[in-house]
N, C-alpha and C positions, 0 to 999 in steps of 0.2 A: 722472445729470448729463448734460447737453446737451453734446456734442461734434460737432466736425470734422475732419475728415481730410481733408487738401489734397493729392492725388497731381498729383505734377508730373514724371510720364514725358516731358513734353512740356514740359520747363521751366515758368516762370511769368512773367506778367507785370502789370502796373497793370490792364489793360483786360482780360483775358482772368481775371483773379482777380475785378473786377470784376464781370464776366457770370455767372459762375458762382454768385455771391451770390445777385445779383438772382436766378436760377433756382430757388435754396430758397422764393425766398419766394412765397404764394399771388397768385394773378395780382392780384389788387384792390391790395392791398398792396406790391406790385409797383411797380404805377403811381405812388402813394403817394410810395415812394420815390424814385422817376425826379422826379415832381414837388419833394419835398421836395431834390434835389440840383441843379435847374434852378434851383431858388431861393436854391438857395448859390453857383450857380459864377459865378465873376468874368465884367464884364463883358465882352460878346463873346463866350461858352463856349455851346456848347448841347450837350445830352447826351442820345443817344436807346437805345434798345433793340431789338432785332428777333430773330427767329428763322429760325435758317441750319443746314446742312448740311454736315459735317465726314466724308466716309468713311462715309458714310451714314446718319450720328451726329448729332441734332438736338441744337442748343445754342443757349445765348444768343450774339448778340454786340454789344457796344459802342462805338459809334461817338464822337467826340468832335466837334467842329465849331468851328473858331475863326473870326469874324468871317464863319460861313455858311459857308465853304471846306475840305473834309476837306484832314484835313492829309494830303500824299502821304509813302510812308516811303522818305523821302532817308537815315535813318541807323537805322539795325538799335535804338539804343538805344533811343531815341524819337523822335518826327518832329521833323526841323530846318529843317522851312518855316519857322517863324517864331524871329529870332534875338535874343530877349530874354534876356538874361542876369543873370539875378539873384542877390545877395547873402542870405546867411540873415535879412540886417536886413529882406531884399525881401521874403521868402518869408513873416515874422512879421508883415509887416505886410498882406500879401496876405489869410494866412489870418485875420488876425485880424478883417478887415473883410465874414468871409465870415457871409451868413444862417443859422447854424448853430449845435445843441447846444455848448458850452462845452468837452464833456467831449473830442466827436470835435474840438474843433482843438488841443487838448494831444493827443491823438493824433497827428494830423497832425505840429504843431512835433515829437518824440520821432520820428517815422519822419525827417521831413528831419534832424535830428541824424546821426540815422542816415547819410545819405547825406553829410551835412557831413565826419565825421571820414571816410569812406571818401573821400573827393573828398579830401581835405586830407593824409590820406596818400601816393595817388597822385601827386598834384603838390607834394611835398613843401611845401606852404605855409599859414599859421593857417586854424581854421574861417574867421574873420574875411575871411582875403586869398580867399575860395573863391569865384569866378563860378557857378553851377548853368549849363551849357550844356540839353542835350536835359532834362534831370532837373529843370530849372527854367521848364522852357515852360505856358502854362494849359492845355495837355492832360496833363501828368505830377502837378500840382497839384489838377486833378479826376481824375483815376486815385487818388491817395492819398486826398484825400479821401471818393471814393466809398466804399472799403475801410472808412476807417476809420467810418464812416456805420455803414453794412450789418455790420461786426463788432458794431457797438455794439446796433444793432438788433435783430440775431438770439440777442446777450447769450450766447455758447457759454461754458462753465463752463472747457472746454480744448479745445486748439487742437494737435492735430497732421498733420506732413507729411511725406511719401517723399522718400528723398532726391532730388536735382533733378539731372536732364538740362539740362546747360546748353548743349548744341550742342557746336559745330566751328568750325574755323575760323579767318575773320578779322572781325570788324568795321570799318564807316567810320563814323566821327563824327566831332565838330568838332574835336578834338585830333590827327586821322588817321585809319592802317587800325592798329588793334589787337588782339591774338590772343584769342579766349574762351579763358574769360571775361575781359572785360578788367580792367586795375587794380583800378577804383574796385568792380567785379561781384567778383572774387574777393576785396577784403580783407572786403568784407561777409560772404562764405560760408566763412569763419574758422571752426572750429569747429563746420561744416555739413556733412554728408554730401553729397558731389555727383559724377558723373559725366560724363566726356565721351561723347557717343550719335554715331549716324556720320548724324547730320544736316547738314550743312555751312551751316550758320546760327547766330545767336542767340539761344538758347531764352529762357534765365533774363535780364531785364535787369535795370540797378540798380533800380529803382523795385520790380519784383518781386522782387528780393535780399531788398531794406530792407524790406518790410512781413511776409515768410516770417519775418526776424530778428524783427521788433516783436512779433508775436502768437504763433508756433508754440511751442509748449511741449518738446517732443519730436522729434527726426526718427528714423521707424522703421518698418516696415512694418505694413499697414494693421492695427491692432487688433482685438479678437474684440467685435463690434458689433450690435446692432441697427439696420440701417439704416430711416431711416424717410421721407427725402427724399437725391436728389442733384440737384446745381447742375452744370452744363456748362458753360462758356464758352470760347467758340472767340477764336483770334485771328485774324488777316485773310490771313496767308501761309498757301497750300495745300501740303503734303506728303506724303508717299505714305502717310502714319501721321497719322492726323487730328490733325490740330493744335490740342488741346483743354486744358485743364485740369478736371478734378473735383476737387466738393467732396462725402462724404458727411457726410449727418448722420445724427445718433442717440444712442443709446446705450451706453457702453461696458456689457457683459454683469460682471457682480459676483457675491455670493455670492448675494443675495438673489433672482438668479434660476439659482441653483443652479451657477453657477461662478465660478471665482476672479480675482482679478479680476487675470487672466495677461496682459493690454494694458499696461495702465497700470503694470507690475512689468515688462514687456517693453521698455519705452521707457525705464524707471529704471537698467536694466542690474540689478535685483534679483533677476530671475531666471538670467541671465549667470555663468557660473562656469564656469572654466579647471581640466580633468585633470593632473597631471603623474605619470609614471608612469617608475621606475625596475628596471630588474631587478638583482638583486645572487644570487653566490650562493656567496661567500668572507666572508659575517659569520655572527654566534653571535644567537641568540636576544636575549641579552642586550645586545647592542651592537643590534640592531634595535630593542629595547627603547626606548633610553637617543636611538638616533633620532626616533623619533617622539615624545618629549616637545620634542625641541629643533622638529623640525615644527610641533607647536602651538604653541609659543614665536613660534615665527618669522609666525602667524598664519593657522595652517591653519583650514580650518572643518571638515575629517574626514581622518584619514590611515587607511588600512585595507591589510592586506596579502594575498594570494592565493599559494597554495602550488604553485610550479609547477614542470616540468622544462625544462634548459637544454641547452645543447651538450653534448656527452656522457656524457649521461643525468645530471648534474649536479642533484640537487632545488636549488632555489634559490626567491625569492621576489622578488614582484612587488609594491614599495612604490608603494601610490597616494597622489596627494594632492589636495584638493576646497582651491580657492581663490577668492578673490576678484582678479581684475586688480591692484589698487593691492596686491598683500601678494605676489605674484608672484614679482619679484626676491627678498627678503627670503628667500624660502621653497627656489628658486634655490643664493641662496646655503650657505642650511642644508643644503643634500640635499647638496652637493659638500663639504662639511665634515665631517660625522657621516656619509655612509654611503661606499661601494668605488667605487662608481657612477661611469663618463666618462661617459655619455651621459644625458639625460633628456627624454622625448617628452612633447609639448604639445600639447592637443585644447582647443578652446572647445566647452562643450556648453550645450544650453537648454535649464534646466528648466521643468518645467511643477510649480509648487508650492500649496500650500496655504493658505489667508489662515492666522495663526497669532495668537493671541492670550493672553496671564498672565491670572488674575483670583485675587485672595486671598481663599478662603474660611473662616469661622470652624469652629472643627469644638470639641467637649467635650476636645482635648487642645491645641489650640491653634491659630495661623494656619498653612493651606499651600495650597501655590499649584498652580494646576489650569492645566493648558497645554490650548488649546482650538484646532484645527483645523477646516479647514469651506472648501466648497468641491467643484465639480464633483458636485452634488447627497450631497455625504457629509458626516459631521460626527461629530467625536468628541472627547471631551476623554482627559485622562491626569496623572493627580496626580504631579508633582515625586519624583522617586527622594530626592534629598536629605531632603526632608521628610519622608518617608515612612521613612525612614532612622532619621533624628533624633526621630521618633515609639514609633518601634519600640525601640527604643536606653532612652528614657529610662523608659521604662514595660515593660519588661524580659521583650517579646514579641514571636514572631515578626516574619518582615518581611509575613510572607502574612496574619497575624491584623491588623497596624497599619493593612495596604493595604483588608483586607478592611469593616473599620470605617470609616475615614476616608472612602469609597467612598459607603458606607450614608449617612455625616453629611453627606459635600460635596453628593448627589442625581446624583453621577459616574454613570448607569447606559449612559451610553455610551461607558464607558474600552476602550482596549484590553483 
């Protein structure tokens, strides 16, 4: 599958996400594009493309042009040379009238949404009562636009990004000076991984917020990929760290080329699982027992225990537990109920796991199921204990004679 990864150490924004697009694509098609977005953008807008130098770093970058005039950057958010201020009614009606695919302006309308209820939070007032200031100018209007073009274009299966450097600081825009990220920038990155970097600027703005939120699937670091093109697009302020955005493309790495597919379970948080680890060394066999059922109750995914010594020379044992986040508490609470235990240590660990897979085979004594792993150039299957159990049991032979046939019939010859 065709993916991206948008690293935004250096924040993101409209025109520098923008550039970085165009940069995937082959130079002919390039052009193409640039043509096909002069032919969409409202009247007055001209849109060019060039190739610049960032820290010695070549990149695209995107220039906008209103009425022939670059706009100068009076306000950090977007330029507020020009003081149009538009309603969402403006903005539907803008884009609706623009020379362009169907699909990318339901794009487009669905990102300004975006920015509507963030704007409408902010100033506590209806999407309806909402003026768009800098976020509503025909340079922020063909920034989105462009995006939503170029994603549609390059058709990426998924979409992910690091989380974002949004600067320091203060910004000026038409409402004031307000602190990064501002209002309407941080209700957008809600439920976004972001950081403040000690650049004393505004990295991320809303228009780069709103289209991170629209498209990114994932925020996490970079996945285990085949790269096979990166896009660069610079933006226009110089800092001592290039002031860039990358986009890689390619492919995330799976089983089929011999590993698992540890990205895309990394970004799910399915490989993500939390240690909890108690020492006790004043319970009975029995009571540790009668623990560890209430652990799985409470929704462990393994409890194991390790026979250790304590303070003076005390044997005692060390209760581990393998969990999932969301069962945490729950599990929490169990360990301080059923076991001696005041204290219990907390590790997030990352595994690295196995695609896993059921498949039910028919066999001469009935159906049983074959657990099939695979991954990191290995692969192995392993027939159900239970079944194998319930085989042995009813036909009134070992468990090694049931295993050893059912093996034969399933074509198992890569079991443990």
């Amino acid at each position: 599958m065709k993916t991206l990864y948008i690293e935004c150490r250096m924040g993101v924004a409209g025109d520098m996400l923008t550039a970085a697009l165009l940069d995937l694509l082959p130079e002919e098609k390039r052009y193409e594009a640039l043509n096909v977005l002069q032919a969409a953008a409202p009247h007055g807008v001209e849109i060019s493309c060039k190739s610049v130098e960032k820290c010695g770093i070549r990149g695209n970058y995107v220039s906008v042009l209103i009425d022939g005039c670059t706009e100068e950057t009076v306000c950090e958010h977007h330029h507020e040379h020009h003081h149009e201020h538009h309603k969402m009614s403006d903005i539907v009606e803008i884009v609706g009238k623009m020379n362009i695919a169907d699909k990318v302006k339901k794009d487009v309308i669905k990102v300004y949404n975006l920015l509507a209820q963030a704007e409408s939070h902010a100033h506590g007032k209806s999407v309806e009562e909402i003026h768009f200031h800098e976020v509503g100018n025909k340079d922020a209007i063909m920034d989105i636009t462009s995006v939503c073009y170029l994603m549609n274009l390059i058709g990426a299966d998924s979409v992910f990004a690091s989380p974002i450097n949004v600067g320091s600081g203060f910004v000026h825009c038409a409402h004031g000076t307000l602190p990064v990220p501002a209002p309407a920038t941080e209700y957008l990155l809600r439920g976004i991984p972001y950081y403040e970097g000690n650049i004393d600027s505004e990295l991320c703005t809303p228009t780069g917020a709103a289209l991170l939120k629209y498209y990114v699937k994932s925020f996490c670091s970079r996945p285990m990929m085949s790269i096979s093109k990166t896009g660069i697009g610079c933006g226009k302020k110089d800092f001592e760290t290039a002031n860039c955005v990358r986009v890689f493309m390619g492919t995330v790495l799976n089983s089929a080329n011999g590993f698992s597919e540890y990205a895309e379970q990394e970004v799910s948080d399915k490989d993500k699982v939390f240690q909890l680890d108690a020492n006790v060394d004043d319970m009975t066999g029995e009571e540790i027992g009668f623990a560890i059922g209430r652990l799985f109750e409470a929704g462990a995914r393994e409890v194991f225990t390790t026979a250790i010594y304590m303070k003076k020379n005390r044997p005692g044992s060390l209760i581990s537990v393998i969990c999932s986040n969301n069962k945490k508490n729950e599990i929490v609470k169990a360990f301080f109920k059923h076991t001696t235990t005041i204290g219990i240590r907390q590790k997030e660990c990352q595994r690295y796991i196995l695609e896993r897979d059921i498949k039910t085979v028919k066999t001469s004594a009935g159906e049983i199921r074959k657990k099939i792993s695979q991954g990191y150039e290995i692969k192995r299957s392993k027939l159900e204990f239970d079944d194998v159990e319930k085989i042995a049991l009813e036909n009134n032979i070992s468990f090694r004679e049931a295993k050893k046939m059912l093996e034969k019939e399933s074509g198992d010859c890569c079991s443990d």
